[in-house]
N, C-alpha and C positions, 0 to 999 in steps of 0.2 A: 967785242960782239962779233965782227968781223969771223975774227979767228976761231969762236965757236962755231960760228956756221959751216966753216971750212971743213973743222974735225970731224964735223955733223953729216956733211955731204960727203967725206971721203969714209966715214964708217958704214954709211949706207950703200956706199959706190962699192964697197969690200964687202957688206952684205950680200950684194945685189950679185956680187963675182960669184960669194958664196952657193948662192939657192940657184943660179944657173948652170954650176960647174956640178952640182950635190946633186938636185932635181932628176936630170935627167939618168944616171948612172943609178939609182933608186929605183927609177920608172923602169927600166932595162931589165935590172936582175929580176923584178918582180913579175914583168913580160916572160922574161924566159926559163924561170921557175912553173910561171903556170898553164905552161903547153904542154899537152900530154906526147910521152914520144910516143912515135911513130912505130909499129912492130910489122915489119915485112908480113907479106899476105903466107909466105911460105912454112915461115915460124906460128902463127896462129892457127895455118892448119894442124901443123905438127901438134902443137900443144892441143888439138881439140880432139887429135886424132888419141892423144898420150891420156887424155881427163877418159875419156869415153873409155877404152881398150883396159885400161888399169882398172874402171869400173868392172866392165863385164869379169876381168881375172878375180877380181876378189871374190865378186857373187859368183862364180863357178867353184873356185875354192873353197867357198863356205857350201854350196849345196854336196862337194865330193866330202867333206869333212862331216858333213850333214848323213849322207846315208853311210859314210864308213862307219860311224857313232851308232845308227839306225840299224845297219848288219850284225855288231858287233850285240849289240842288247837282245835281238831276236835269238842270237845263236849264245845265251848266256848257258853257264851250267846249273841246273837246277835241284842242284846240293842240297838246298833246303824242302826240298819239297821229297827229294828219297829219302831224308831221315825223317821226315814225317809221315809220309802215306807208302813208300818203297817203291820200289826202282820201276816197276810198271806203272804204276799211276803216273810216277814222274816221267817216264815217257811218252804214255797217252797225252800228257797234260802239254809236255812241248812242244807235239807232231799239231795235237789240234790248235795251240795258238800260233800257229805256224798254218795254220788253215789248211791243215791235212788229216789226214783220215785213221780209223785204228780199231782193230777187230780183235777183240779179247776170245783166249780159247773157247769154244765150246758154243760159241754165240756165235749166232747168222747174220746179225745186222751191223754194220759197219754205224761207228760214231764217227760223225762229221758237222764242222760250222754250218752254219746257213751261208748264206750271201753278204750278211754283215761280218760275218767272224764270228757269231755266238754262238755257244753251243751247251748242250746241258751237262751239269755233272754228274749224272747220276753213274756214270764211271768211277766215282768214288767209293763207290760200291763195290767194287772188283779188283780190292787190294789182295785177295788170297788167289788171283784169276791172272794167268799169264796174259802178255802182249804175243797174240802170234802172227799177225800182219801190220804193218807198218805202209800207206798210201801215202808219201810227203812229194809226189808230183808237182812241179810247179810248183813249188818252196823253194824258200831262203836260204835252207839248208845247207852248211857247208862242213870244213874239216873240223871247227870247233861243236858246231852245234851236234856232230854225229857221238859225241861224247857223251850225251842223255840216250843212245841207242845202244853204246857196246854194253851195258851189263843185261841188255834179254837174253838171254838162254833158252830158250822158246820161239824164240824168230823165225817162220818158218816164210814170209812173203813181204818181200822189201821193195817198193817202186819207188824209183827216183826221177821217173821220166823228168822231161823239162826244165831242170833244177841247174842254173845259171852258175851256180858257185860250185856245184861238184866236179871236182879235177881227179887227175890221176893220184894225188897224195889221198884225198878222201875212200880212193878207192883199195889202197895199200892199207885202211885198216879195217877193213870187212871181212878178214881172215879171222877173225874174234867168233864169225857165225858158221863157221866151216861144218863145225855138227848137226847145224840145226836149220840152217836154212836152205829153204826146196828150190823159191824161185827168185830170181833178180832180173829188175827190169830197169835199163838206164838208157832210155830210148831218148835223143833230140836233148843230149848233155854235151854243149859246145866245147868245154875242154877236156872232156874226154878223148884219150888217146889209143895209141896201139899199145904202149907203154902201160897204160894204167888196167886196159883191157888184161894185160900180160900177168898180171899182178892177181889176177883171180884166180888163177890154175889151183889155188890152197882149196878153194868153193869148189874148181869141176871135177877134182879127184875127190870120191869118198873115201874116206880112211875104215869103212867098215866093207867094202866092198857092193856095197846095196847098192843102188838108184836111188840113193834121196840128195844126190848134188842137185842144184841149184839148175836150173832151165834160164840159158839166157835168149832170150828172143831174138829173134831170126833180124827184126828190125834193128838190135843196138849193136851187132854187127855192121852191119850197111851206113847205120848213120854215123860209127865213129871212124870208119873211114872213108867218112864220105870229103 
């Protein structure tokens, strides 16, 4: 009897080593598992300054990918619409969704959108009736989109004032109107150069020796090298 009690107190005495020796090294790693670390104040700005900054880069890369997309479909070619109503309507049709303006031979009144962009067809009417003035002021208008204008043959008045995308390449291929166009007006076109000015001498010499070259205004002088 003795003797069991002994084995009894020294297994619990071994127990007892056990759960004070176990216990606390348990208690320990689970302390120091569940402390969040510490991140310097330095690094936190860094990273707040990295979440923000990467934010704004994307949204700016998607709005420039946005109107390059946006540029590129205003200035499509309108292929489809020459072989079905011919190369003037299909011009008319692109100057005015382009919110610009267009004076068919023989006619006094300029077609032009309203304030929203709408505007009437009855220009559809005036399939066998040249394009002889072209108003795309302040349009989107750049080197692809001038590609719905080289087939008039009739062109006799071309404004391009204010037009943000017309550079000195858009202006090297206006040589296409050399017979037929009277006036050019490229007034307050920021990349317009001396260069691209250089490149009209095709327009200011007539090849028939008359005065019907092109009239460039006194102002698209001044403003392209201003």
């Amino acid at each position: 009897m003795a003797a069991a009690l002994s084995s009894g107190v020294a297994f619990c005495r071994r127990a007892m080593r056990i759960y004070w020796v176990c216990a606390p090294l348990r208690c320990q790693a689970h302390s120091i598992s569940s402390q969040p670390k510490q991140v310097h104040w330095a690094q936190r700005g860094l990273l707040k300054l990295y979440e923000h900054f990467h934010d704004v880069e994307t949204l700016f890369n998607w709005i420039t990918a946005l109107r390059k997309w946006n540029l590129r479909r205003k200035n499509a070619f309108y292929g489809y619409t020459q072989k079905m109503y011919g190369i003037d309507i299909a011009a008319a049709f692109y100057i005015l969704s382009q919110k610009g303006a267009v004076c068919f031979a023989g006619k006094d009144e300029w077609i032009r959108p309203n304030k929203r962009g709408k505007f009437s067809w009855d220009f559809l009417n005036f399939r066998e009736v040249p394009v002889e003035a072209v108003d795309a002021s302040g349009t989107s208008i750049n080197y692809n989109g001038l590609e719905n204008l080289l087939c008039l043959k009739e062109l006799r008045y071309l404004s391009l004032n204010n037009c943000p995308h017309i550079d000195d390449w858009c202006l090297s291929r206006l040589h296409v109107f050399a017979d037929s166009l009277v006036e050019l007006s490229l007034a307050g076109c920021p990349r317009v150069t001396e260069r691209g000015l250089a490149s009209l001498h095709h327009l200011s010499t007539p090849k028939d020796g008359t005065s019907n070259s092109p009239a460039l205004c006194p102002c698209v002088l001044s403003t392209s090298l201003d």
